[in-house]
PDB file of N, CA, C and O in Angstrom:
ATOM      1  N   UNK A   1       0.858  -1.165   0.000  1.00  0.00           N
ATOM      2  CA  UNK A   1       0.000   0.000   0.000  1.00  0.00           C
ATOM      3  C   UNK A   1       0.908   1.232   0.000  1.00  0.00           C
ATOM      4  O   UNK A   1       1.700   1.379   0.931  1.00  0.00           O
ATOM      5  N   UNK A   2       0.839   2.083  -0.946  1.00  0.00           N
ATOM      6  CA  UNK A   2       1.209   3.323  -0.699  1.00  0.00           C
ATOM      7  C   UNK A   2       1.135   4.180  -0.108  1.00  0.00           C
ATOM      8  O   UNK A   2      -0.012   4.167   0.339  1.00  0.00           O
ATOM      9  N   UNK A   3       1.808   5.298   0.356  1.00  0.00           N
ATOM     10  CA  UNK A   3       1.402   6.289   1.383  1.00  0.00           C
ATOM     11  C   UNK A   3      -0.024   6.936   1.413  1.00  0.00           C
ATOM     12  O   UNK A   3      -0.741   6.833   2.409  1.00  0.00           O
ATOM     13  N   UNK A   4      -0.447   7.676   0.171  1.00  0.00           N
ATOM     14  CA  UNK A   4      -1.639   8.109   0.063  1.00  0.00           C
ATOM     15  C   UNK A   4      -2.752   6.957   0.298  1.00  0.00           C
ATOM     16  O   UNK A   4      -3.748   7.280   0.944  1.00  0.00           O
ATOM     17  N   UNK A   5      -2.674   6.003  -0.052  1.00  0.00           N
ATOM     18  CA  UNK A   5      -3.765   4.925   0.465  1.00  0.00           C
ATOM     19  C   UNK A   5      -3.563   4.228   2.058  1.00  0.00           C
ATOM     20  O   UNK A   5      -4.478   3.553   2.529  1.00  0.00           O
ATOM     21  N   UNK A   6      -2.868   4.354   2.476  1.00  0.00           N
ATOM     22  CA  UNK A   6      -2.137   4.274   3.778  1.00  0.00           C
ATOM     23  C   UNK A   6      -2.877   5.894   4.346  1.00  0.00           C
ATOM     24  O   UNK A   6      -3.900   5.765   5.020  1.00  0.00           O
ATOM     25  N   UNK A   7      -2.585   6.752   4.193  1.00  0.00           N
ATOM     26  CA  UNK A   7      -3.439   7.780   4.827  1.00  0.00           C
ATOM     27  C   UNK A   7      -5.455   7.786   4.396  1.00  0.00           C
ATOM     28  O   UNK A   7      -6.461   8.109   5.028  1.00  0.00           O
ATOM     29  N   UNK A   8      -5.201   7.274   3.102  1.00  0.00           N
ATOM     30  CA  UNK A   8      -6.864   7.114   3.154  1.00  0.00           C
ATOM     31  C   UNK A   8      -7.480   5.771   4.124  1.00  0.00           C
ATOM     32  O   UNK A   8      -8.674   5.619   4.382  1.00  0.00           O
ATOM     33  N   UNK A   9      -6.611   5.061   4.478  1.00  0.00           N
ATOM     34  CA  UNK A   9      -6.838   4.272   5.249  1.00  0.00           C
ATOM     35  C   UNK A   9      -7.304   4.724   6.848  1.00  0.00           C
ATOM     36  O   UNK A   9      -8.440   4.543   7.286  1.00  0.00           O
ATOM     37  N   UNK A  10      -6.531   5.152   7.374  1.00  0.00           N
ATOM     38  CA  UNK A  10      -6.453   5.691   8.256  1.00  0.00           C
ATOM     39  C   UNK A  10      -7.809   6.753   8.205  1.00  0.00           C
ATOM     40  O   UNK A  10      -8.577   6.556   9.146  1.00  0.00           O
ATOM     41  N   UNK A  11      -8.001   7.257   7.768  1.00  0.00           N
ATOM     42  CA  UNK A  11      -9.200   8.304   7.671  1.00  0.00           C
ATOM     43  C   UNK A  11     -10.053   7.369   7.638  1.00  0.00           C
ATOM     44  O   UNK A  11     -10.546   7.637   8.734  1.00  0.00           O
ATOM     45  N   UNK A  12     -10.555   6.618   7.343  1.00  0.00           N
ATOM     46  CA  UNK A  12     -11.680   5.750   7.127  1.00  0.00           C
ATOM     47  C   UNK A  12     -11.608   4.791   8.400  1.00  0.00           C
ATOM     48  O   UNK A  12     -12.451   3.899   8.500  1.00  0.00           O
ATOM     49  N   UNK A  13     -10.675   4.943   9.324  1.00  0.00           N
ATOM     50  CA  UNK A  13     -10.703   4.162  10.905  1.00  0.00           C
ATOM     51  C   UNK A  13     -10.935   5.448  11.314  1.00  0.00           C
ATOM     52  O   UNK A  13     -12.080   5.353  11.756  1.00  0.00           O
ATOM     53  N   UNK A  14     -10.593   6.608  11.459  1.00  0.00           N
ATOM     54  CA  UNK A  14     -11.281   7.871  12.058  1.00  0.00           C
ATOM     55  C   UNK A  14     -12.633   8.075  11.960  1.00  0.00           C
ATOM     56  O   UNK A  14     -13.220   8.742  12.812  1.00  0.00           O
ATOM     57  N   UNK A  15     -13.341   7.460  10.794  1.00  0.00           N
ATOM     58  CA  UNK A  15     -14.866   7.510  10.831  1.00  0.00           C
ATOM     59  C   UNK A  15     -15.433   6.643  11.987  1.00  0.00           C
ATOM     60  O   UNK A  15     -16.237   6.970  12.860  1.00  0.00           O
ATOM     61  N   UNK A  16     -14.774   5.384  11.760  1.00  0.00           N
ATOM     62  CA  UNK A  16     -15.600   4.510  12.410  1.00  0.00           C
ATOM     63  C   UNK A  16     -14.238   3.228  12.431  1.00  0.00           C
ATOM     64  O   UNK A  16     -13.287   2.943  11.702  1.00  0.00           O
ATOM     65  N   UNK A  17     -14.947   2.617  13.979  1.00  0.00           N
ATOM     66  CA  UNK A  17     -13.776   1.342  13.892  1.00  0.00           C
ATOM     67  C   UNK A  17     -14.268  -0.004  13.307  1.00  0.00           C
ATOM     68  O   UNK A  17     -14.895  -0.623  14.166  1.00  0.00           O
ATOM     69  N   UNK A  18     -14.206  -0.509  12.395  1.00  0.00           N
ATOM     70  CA  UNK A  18     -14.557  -1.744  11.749  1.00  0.00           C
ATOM     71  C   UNK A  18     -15.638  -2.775  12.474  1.00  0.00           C
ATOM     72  O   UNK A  18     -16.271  -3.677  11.926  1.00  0.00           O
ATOM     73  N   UNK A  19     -15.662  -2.390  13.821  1.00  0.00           N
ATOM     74  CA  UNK A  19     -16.521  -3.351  14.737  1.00  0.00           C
ATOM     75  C   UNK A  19     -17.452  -2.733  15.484  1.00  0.00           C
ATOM     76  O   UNK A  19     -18.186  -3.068  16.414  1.00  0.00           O
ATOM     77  N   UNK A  20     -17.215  -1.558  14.739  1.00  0.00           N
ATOM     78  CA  UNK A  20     -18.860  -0.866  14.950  1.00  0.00           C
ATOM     79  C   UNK A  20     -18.661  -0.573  16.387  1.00  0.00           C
ATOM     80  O   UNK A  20     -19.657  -1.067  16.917  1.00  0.00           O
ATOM     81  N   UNK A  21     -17.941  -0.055  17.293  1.00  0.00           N
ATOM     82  CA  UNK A  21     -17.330   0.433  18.692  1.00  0.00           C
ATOM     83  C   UNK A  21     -15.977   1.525  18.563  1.00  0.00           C
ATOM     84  O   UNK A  21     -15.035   1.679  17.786  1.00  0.00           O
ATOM     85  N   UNK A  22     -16.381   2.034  19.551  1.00  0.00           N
ATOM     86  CA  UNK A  22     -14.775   2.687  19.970  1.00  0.00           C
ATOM     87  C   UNK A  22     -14.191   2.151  21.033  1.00  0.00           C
ATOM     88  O   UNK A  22     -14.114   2.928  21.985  1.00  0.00           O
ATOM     89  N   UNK A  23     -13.857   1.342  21.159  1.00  0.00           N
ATOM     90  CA  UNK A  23     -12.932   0.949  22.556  1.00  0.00           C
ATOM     91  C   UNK A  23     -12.101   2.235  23.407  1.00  0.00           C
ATOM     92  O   UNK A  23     -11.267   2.998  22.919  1.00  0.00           O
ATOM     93  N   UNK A  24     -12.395   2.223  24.230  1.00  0.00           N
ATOM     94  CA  UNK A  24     -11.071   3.038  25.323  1.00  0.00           C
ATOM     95  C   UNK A  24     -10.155   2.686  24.973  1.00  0.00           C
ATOM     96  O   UNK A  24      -9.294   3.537  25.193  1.00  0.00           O
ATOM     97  N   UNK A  25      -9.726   1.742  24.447  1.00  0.00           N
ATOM     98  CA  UNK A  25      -8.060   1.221  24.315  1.00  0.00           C
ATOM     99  C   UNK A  25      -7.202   1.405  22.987  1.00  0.00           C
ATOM    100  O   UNK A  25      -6.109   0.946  22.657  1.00  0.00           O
ATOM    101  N   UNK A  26      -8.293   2.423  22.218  1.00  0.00           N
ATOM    102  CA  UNK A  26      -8.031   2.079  20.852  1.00  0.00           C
ATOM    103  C   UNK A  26      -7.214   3.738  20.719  1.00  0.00           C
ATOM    104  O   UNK A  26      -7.523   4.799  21.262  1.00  0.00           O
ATOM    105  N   UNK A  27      -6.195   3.440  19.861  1.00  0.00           N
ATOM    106  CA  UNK A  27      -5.300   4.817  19.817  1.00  0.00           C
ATOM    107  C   UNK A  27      -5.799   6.164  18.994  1.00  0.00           C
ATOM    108  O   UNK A  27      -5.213   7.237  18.847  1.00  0.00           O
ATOM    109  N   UNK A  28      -7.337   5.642  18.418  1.00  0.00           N
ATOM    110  CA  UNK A  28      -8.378   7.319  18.223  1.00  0.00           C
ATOM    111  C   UNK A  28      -8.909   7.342  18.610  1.00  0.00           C
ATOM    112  O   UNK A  28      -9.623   8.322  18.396  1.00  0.00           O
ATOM    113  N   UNK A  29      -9.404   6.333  19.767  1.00  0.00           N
ATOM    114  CA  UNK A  29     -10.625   6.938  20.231  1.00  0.00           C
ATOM    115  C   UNK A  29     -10.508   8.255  21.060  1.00  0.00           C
ATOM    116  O   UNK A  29     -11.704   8.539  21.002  1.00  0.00           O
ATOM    117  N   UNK A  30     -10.013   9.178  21.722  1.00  0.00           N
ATOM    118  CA  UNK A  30     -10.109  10.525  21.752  1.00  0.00           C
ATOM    119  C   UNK A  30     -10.627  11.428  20.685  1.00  0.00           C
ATOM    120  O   UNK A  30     -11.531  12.261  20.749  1.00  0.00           O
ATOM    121  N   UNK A  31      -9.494  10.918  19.214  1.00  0.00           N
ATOM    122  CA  UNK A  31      -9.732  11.789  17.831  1.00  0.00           C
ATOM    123  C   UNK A  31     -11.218  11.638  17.529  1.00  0.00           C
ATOM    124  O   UNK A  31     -12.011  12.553  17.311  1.00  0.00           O
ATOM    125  N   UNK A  32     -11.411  10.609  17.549  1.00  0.00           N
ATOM    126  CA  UNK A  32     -13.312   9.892  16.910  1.00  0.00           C
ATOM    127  C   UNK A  32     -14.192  10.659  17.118  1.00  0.00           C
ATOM    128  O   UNK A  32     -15.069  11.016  16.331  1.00  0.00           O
ATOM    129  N   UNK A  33     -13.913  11.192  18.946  1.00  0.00           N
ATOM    130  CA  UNK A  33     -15.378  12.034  19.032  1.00  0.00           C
ATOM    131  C   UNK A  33     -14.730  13.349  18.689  1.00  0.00           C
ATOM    132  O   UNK A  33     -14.972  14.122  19.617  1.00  0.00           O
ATOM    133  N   UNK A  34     -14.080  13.880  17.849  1.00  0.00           N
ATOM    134  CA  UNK A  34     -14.450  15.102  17.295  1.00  0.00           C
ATOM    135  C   UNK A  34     -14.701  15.461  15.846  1.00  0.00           C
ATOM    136  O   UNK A  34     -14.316  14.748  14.919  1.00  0.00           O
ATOM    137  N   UNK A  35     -15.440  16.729  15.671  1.00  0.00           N
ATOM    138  CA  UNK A  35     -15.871  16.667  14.323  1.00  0.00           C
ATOM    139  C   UNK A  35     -15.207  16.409  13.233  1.00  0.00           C
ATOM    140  O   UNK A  35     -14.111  16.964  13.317  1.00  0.00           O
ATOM    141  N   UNK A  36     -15.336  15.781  12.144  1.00  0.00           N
ATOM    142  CA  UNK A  36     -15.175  15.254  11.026  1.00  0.00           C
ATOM    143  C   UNK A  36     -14.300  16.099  10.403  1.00  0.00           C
ATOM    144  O   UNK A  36     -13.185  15.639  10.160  1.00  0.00           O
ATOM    145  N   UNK A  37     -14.529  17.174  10.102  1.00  0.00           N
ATOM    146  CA  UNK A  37     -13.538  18.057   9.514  1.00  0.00           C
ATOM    147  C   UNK A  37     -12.089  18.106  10.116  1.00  0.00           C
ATOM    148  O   UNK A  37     -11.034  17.902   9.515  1.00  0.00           O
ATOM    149  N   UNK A  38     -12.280  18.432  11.479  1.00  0.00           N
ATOM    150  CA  UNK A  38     -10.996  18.488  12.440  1.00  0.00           C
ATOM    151  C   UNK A  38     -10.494  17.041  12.712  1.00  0.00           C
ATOM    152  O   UNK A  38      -9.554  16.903  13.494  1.00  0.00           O
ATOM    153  N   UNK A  39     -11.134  15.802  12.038  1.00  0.00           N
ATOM    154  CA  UNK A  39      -9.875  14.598  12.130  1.00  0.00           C
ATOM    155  C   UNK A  39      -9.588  14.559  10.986  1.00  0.00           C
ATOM    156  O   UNK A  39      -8.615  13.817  10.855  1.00  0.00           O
ATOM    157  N   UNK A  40      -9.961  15.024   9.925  1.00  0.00           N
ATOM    158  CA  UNK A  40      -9.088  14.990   8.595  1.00  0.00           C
ATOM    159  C   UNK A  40      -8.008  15.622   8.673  1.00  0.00           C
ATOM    160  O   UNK A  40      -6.864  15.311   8.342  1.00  0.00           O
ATOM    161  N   UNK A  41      -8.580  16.852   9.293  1.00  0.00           N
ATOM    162  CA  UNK A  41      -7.202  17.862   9.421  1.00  0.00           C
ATOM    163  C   UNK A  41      -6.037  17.399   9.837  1.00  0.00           C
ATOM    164  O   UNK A  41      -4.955  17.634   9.300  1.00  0.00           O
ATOM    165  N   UNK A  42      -6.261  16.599  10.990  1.00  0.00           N
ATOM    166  CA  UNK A  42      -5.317  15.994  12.017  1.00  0.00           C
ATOM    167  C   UNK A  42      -4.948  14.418  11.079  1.00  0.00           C
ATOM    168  O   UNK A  42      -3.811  14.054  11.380  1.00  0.00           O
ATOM    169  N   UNK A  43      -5.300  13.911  10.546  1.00  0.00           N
ATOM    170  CA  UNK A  43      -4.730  13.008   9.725  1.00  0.00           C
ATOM    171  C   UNK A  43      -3.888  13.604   8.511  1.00  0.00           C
ATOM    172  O   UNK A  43      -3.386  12.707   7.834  1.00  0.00           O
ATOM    173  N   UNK A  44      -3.630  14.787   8.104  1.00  0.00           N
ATOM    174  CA  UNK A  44      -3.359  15.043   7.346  1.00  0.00           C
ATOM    175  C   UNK A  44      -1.924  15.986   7.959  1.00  0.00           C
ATOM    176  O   UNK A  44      -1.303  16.710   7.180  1.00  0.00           O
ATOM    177  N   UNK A  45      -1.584  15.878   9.202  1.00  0.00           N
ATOM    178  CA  UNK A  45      -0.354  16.751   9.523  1.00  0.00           C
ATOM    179  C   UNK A  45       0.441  15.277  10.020  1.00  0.00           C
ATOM    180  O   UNK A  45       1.623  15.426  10.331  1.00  0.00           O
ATOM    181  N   UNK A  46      -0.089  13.968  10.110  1.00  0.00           N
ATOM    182  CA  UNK A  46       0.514  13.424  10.565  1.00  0.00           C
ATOM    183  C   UNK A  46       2.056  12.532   9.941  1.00  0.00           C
ATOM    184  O   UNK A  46       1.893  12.074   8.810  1.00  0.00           O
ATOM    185  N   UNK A  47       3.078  12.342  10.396  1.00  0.00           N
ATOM    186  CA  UNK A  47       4.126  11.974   9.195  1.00  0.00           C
ATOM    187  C   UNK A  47       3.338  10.341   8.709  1.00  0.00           C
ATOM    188  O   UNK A  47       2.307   9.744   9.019  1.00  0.00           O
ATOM    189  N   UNK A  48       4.471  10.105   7.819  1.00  0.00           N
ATOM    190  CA  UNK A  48       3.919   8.741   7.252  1.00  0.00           C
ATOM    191  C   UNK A  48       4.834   7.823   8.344  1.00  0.00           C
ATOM    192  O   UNK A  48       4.249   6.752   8.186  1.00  0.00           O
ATOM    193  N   UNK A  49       5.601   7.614   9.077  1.00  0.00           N
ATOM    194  CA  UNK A  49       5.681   6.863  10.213  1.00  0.00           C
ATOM    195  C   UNK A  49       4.502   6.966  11.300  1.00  0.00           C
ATOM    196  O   UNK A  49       4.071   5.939  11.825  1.00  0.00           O
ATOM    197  N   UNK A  50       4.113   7.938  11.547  1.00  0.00           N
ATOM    198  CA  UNK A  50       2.504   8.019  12.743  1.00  0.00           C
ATOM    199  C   UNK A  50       1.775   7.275  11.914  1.00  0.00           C
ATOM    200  O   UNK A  50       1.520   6.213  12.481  1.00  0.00           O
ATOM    201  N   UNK A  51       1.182   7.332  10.532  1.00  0.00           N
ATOM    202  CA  UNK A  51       0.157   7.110   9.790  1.00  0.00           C
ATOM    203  C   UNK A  51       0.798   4.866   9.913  1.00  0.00           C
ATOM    204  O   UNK A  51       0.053   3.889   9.986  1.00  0.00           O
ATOM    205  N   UNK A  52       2.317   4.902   9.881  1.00  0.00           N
ATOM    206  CA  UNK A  52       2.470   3.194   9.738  1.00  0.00           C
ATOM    207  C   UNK A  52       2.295   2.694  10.840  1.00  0.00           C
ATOM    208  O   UNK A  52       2.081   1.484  10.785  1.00  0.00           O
ATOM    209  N   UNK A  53       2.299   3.314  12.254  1.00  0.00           N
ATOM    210  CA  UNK A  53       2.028   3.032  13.353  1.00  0.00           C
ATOM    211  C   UNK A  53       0.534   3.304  13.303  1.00  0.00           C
ATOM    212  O   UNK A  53      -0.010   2.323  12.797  1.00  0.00           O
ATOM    213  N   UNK A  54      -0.189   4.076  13.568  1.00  0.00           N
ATOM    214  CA  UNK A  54      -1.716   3.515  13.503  1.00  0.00           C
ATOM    215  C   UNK A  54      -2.253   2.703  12.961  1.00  0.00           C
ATOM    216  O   UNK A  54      -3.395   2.472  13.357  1.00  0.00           O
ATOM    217  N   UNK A  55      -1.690   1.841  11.758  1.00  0.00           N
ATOM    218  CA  UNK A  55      -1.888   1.064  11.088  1.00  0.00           C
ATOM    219  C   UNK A  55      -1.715   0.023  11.565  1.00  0.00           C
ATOM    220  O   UNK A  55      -2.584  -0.849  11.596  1.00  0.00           O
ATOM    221  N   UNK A  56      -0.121  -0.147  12.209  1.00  0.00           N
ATOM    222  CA  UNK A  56       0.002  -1.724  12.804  1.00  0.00           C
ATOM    223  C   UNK A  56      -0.758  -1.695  14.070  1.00  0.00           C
ATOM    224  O   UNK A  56      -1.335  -2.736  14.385  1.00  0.00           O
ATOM    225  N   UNK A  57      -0.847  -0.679  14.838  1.00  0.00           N
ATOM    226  CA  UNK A  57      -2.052  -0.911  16.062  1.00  0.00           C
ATOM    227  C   UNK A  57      -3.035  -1.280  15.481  1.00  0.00           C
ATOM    228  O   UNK A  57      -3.438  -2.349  15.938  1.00  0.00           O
ATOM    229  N   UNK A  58      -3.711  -0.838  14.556  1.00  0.00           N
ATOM    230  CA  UNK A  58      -5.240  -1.221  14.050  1.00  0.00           C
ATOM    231  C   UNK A  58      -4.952  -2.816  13.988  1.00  0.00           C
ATOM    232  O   UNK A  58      -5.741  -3.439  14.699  1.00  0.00           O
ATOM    233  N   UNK A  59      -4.261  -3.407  13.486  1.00  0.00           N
ATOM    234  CA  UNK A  59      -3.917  -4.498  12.545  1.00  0.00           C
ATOM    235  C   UNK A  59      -3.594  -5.433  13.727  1.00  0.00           C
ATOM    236  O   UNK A  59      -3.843  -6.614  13.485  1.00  0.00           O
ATOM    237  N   UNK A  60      -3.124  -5.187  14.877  1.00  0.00           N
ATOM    238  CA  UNK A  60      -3.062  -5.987  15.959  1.00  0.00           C
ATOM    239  C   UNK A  60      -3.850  -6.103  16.837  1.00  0.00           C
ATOM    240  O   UNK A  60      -3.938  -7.167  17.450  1.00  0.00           O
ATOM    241  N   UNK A  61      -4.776  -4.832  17.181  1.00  0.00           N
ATOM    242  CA  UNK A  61      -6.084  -4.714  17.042  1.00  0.00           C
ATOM    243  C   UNK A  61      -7.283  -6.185  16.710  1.00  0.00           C
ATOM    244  O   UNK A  61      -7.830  -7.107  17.315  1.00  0.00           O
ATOM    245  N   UNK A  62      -7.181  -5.593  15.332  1.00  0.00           N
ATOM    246  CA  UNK A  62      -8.206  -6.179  14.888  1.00  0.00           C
ATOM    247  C   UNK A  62      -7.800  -7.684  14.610  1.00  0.00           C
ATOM    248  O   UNK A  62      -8.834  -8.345  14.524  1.00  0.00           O
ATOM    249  N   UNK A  63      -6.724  -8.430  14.446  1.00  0.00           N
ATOM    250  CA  UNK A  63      -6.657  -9.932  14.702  1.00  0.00           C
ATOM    251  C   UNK A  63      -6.742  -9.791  16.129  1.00  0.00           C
ATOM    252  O   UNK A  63      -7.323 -10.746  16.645  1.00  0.00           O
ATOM    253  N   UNK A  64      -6.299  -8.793  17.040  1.00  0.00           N
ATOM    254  CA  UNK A  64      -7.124  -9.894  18.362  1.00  0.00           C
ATOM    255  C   UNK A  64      -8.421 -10.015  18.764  1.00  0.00           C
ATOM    256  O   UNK A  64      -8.746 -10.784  19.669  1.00  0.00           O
ATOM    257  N   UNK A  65      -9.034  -9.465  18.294  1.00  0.00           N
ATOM    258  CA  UNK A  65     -10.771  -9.440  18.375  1.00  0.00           C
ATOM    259  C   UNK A  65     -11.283 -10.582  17.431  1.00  0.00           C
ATOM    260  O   UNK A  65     -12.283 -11.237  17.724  1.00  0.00           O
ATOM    261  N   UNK A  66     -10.591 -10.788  16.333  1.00  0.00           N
ATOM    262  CA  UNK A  66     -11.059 -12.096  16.037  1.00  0.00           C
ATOM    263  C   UNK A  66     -11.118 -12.822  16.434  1.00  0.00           C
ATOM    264  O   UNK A  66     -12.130 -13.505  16.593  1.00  0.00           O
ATOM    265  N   UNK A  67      -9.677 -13.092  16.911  1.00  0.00           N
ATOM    266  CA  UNK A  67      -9.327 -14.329  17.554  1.00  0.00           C
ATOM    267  C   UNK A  67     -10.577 -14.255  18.999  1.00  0.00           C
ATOM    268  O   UNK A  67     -11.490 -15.079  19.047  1.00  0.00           O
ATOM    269  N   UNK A  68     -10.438 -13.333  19.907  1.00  0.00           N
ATOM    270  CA  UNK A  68     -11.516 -13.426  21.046  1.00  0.00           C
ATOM    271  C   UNK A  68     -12.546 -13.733  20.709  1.00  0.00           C
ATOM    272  O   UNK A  68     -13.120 -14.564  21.413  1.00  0.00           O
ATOM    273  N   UNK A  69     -13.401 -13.096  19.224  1.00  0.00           N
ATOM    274  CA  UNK A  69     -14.687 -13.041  18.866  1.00  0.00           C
ATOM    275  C   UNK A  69     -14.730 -14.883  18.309  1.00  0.00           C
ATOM    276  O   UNK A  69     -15.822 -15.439  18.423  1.00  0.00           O
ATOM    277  N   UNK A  70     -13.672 -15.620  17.806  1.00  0.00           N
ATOM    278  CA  UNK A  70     -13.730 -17.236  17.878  1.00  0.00           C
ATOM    279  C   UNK A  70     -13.908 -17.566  18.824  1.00  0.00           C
ATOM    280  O   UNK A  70     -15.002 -18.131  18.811  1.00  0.00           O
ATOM    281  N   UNK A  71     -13.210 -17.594  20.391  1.00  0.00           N
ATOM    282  CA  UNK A  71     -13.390 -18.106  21.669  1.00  0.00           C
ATOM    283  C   UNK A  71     -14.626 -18.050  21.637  1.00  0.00           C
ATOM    284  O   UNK A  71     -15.035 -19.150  22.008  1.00  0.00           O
ATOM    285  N   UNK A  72     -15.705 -17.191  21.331  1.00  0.00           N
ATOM    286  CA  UNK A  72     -16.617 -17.169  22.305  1.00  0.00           C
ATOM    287  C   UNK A  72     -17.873 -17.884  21.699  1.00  0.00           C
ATOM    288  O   UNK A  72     -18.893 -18.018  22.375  1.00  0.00           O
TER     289      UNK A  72
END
């Protein structure tokens, strides 16, 4: 994935988190609850190392909720 799709990525976990929640634990949920305009903004000053790190959190993230959401 390229940078620009790597940042459109990221904007599209600022809308919403894939599992339909914001967890407390999740590294936007602060950003989430504010308006829409002002997390683009803020996705858009961020370097492309912040933008590869939100990414691998998401990504470790979201295989462990699978994996939990199998346990159960």
């Amino acid at each position: 994935m390229d940078a620009p799709a790597k940042r459109a990525y990221v904007m599209g976990l600022l809308v919403a988190c894939p599992y339909k929640s914001n967890p407390t634990t999740c590294a936007l949920y602060d950003i989430r609850s504010k308006p829409l305009k002002e997390r683009m903004a803020w996705v858009r000053q961020l370097t492309d190392k912040q933008i590869q790190d939100i990414i691998e959190i998401h990504e470790e993230c979201f295989v462990r909720r699978e994996y939990e959401t199998e346990l159960v």
